[in-house]
C-alpha positions in Angstrom: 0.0 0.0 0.0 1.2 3.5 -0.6 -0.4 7.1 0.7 0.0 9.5 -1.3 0.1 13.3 1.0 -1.9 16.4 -0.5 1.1 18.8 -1.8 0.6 21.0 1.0 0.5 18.1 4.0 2.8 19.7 6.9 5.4 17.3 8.8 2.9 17.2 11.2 0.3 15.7 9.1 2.6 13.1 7.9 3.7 12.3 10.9 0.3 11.6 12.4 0.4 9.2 9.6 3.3 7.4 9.8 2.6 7.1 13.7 -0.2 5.2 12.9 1.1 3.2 10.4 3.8 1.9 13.2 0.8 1.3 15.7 -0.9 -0.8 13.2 2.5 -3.2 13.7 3.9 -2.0 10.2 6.9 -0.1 8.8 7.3 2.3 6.6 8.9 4.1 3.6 8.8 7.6 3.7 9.5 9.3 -0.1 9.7 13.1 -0.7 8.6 13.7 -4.3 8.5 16.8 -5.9 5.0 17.9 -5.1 3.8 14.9 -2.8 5.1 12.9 0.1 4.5 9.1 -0.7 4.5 6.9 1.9 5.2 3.3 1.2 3.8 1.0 3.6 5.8 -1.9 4.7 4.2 -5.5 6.0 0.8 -7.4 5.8 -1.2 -4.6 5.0 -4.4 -6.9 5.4 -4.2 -5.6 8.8 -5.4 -1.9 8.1 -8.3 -1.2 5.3 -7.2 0.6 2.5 -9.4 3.3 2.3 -8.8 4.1 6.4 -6.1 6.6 5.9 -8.3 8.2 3.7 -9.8 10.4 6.4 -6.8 11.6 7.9 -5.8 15.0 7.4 -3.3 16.2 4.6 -4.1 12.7 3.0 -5.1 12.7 -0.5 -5.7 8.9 -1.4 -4.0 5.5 -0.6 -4.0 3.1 -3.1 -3.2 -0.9 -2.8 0.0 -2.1 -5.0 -1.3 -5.0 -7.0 2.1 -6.3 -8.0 3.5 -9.1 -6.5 7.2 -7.1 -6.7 5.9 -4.2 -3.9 9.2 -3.3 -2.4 11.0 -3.1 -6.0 8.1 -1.5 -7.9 7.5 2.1 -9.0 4.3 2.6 -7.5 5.4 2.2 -4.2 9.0 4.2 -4.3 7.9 6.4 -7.5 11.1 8.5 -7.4 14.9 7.1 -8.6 16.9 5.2 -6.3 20.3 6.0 -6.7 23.1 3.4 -5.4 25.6 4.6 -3.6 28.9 2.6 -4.1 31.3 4.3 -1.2 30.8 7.9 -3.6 30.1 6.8 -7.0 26.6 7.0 -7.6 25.0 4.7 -9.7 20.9 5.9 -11.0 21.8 9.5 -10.5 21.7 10.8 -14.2 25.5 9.5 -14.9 26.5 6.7 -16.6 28.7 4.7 -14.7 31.0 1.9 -16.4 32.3 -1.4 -14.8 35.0 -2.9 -16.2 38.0 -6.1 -15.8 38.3 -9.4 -17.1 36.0 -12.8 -17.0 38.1 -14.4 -14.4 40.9 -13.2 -12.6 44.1 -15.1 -13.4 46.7 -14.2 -11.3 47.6 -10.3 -9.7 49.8 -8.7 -12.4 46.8 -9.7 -15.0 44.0 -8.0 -12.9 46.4 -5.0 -11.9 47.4 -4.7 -15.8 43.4 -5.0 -16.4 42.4 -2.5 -14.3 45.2 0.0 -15.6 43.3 -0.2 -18.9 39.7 0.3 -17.4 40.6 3.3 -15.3 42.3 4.8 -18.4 39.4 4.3 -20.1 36.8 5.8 -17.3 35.8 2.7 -15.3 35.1 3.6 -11.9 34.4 0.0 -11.1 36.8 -3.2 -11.1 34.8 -6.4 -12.5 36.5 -9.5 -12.7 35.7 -13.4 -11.0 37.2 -15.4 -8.5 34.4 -18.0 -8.5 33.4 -18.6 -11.9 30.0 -20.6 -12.4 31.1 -22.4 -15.7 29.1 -25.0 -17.9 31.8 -27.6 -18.2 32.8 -28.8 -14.3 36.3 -29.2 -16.5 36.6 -25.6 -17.2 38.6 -23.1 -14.7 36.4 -22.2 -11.8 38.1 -19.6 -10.3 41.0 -18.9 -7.8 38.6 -18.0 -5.1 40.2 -16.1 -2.2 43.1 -15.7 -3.6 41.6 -13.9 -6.4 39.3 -12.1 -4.2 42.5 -10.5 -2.5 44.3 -9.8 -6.1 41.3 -7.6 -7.8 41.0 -5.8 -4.2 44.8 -4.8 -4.1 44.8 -4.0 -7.9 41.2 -1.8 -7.2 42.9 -0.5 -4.0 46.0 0.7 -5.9 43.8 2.9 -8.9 41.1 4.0 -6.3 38.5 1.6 -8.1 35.5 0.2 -6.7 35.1 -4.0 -7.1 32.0 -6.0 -8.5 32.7 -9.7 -8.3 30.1 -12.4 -8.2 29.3 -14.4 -5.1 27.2 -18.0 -6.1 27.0 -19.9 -2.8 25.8 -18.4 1.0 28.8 -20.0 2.6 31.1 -17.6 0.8 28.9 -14.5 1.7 30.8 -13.0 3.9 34.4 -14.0 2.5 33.4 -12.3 -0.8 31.6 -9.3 0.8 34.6 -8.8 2.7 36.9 -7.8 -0.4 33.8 -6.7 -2.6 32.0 -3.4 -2.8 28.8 -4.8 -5.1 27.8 -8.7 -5.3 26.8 -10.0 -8.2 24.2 -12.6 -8.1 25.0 -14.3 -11.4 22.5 -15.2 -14.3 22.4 -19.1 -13.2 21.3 -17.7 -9.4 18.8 -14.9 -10.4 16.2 -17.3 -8.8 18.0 -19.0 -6.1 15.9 -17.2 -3.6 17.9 -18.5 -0.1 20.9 -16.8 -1.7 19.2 -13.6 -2.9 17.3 -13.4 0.6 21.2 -13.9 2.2 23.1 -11.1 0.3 20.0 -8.6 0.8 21.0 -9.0 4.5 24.2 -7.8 3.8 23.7 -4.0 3.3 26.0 -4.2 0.3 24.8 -2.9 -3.3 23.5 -6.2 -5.4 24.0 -6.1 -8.6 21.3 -8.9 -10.5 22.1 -10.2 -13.6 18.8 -11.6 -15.4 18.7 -14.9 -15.7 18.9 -16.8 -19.4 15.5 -17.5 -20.0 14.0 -15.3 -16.9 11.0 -12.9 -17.8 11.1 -9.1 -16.6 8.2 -10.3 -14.1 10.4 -13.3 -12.9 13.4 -10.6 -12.8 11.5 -8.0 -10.7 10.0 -10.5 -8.2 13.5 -11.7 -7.8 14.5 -8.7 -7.0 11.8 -8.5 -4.4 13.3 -11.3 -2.0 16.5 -8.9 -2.2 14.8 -5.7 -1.4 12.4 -7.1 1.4 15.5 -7.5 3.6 15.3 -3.7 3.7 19.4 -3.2 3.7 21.1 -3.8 0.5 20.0 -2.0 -2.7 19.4 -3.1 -6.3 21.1 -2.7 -9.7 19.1 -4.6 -12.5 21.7 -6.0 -15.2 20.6 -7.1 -18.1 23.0 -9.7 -20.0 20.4 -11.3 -22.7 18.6 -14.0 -22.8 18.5 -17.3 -24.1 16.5 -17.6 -27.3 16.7 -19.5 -30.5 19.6 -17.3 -32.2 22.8 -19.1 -33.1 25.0 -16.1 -34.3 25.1 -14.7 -30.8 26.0 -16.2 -27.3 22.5 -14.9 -26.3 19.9 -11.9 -27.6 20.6 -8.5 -26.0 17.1 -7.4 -24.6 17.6 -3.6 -24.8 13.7 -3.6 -24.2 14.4 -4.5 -20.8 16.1 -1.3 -20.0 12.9 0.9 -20.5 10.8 -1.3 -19.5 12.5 -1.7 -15.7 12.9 2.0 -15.6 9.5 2.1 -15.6 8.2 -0.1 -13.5 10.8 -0.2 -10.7 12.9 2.8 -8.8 16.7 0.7 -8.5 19.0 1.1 -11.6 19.3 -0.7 -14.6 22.7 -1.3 -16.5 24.0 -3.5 -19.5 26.3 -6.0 -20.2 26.9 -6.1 -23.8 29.5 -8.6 -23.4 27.6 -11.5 -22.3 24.8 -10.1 -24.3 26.3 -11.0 -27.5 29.3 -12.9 -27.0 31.1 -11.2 -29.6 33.6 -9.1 -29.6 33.3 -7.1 -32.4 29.5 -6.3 -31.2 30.5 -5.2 -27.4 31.0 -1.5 -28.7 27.7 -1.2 -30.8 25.6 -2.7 -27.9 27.3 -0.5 -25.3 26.3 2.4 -27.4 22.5 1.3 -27.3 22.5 0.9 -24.3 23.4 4.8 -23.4 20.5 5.5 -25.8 18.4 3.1 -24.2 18.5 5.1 -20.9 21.0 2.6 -19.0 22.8 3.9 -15.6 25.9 2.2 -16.7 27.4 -0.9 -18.3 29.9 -3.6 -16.8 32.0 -4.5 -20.1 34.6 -7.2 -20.1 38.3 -6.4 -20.7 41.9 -8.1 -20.9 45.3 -7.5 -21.8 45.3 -10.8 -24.1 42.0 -11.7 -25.2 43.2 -13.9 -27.3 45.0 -16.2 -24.6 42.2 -15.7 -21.8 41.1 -18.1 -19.6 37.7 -17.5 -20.3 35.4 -15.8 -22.6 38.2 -14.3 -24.3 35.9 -14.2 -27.6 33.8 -11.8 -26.2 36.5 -9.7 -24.0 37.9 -6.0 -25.8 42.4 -5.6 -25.9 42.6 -2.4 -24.5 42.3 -0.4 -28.1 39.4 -1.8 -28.8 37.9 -0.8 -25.0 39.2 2.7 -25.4 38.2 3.5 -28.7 34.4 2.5 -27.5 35.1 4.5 -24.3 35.5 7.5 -26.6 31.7 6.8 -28.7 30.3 6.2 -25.5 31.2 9.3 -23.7 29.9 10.9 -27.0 26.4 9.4 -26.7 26.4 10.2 -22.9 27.0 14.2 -23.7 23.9 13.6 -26.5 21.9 11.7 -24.1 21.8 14.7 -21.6 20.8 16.9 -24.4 17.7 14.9 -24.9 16.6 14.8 -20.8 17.2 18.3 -21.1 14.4 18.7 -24.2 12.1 16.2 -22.4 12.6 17.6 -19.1 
């Protein structure tokens, strides 16, 4: 349920609200809009009738949120979330890249990686020490060892980390070197682990899962956002559908689409999306246009000799020169807010 104040309710008024709210064993959300106050309420609103607040003054309607997603959705938080990564701001109007390698494969790999994303702009160090893979023969990772590599080389180039976390027992091993976890596309619905890392207070960053729907997605994100500590950012990484020519289709759709329907930020990852190099760039430059808050891009010194998904990873001329187009598009993309606004 939300309640929506009348644009000229005093602090007193919503108070008297949100007082009640507390008495009727509930919590709250409390969201200064532009012209109204909207107050989200928390819990198993059977409790209280809808229409009770109603009558209360400097109230000017509450209204029941159908969706099954309440915490994530719109209607209940209807202005922006922005993510706050220890200063860099991800939802706020900026476009914010992630950047690093598939897997981490030793420290002077991930420190020469992350010399070429911060060249490039990256504000954020990707890069995996546990690495879900299809094959059980295929490198899975160096784990902590890893985890203590891409934190130095971060550390070093005042870089934030993103590295993905795939089992509860490693929770607080990997939140200990990580500034966002990832929940991976193979976990997006593995609800103990999403209920765990929302507990966490770190940023989560949710990949969409291969063949998940935007419902699925947004109700996944709901088992996060219920823990009321740790944040969202959506990622979408494409989805499984009966395309060859690409590792998976790029749903570019999806970035709109979540804008609109929930408040946490939504960026891309072009590289998963397609699977193909030589497509990274063009993708990362629809996203911008799309209306993402960022993209997390994969990178290495060698892609040619990676350890993993080296077909899909940009050398570091390749990275820059899309850097450059996207920073264009990011300049032209304020232009337009600035027309619509």
């Amino acid at each position: 349920m939300i309640i929506i104040m009348k644009n000229n309710a005093t602090k007193e008024q919503v108070a008297h609200v949100v007082k009640k709210i507390k008495e009727a064993g509930l919590d709250v959300n409390v969201d200064q809009g532009s012209e109204h106050v909207v107050i989200g309420v928390k819990g198993d609103t059977r409790k209280i009738a809808t229409d009770g607040f109603n009558a209360y003054e400097g109230v000017e309607r509450s209204v029941k949120i159908s969706k099954s997603y309440k915490l994530t959705s719109r209607e209940f938080h209807p202005q922006d979330t922005v993510v706050d990564v220890d200063g860099v701001k991800i939802g706020d109007g900026s476009f914010v890249t992630m950047a690093g390698p598939c897997s981490i494969e030793g420290l002077a790999q991930i420190r020469e990686t992350a010399r070429m994303a911060k060249v490039g702009g990256a504000q954020i160090l990707r890069g995996g020490a546990f690495k879900p893979r299809t094959s059980p023969y295929a490198f899975q990772g160096l784990e902590e060892e890893g985890l203590k590599y891409i934190r130095q080389a971060a550390d070093e180039l005042d870089m934030k980390v993103i590295t993905e976390v795939m089992d509860e027992s490693h929770i607080e091993m990997v939140a200990a070197y990580s500034d966002i976890l990832q929940i991976g596309a193979r976990n997006m619905q593995n609800y103990k682990l999403l209920q765990a890392v929302g507990k966490t207070g770190k940023p989560i960053g949710l990949k969409r899962g291969i063949s998940g729907t935007i419902d699925e997605w947004l109700n996944a994100a709901e088992y996060i956002a219920v823990q009321d500590k740790s944040p969202v950012i959506f990622i979408e990484r494409g989805i499984r559908t009966y395309e060859p020519m690409t590792r998976n289709t790029f749903d570019l759709s999806a970035v709109p689409l979540i804008k609109k329907l929930s408040h946490f930020p939504i960026i891309v990852d072009p590289s998963h999306g397609t699977g193909v190099w030589d497509l990274v760039a063009p993708m990362a430059r629809a996203g911008v246009a799309a209306g993402a808050d960022g993209m997390i891009v994969e990178i290495h010194p060698d892609p040619a000799n990676a350890w993993s998904d080296g077909q899909q990873s940009l050398n570091e001329k390749t990275y820059l020169k899309m850097m450059q187009e996207v920073d264009i598009l990011v300049d032209a993309m304020k232009k337009i807010k600035q027309i619509e606004a």
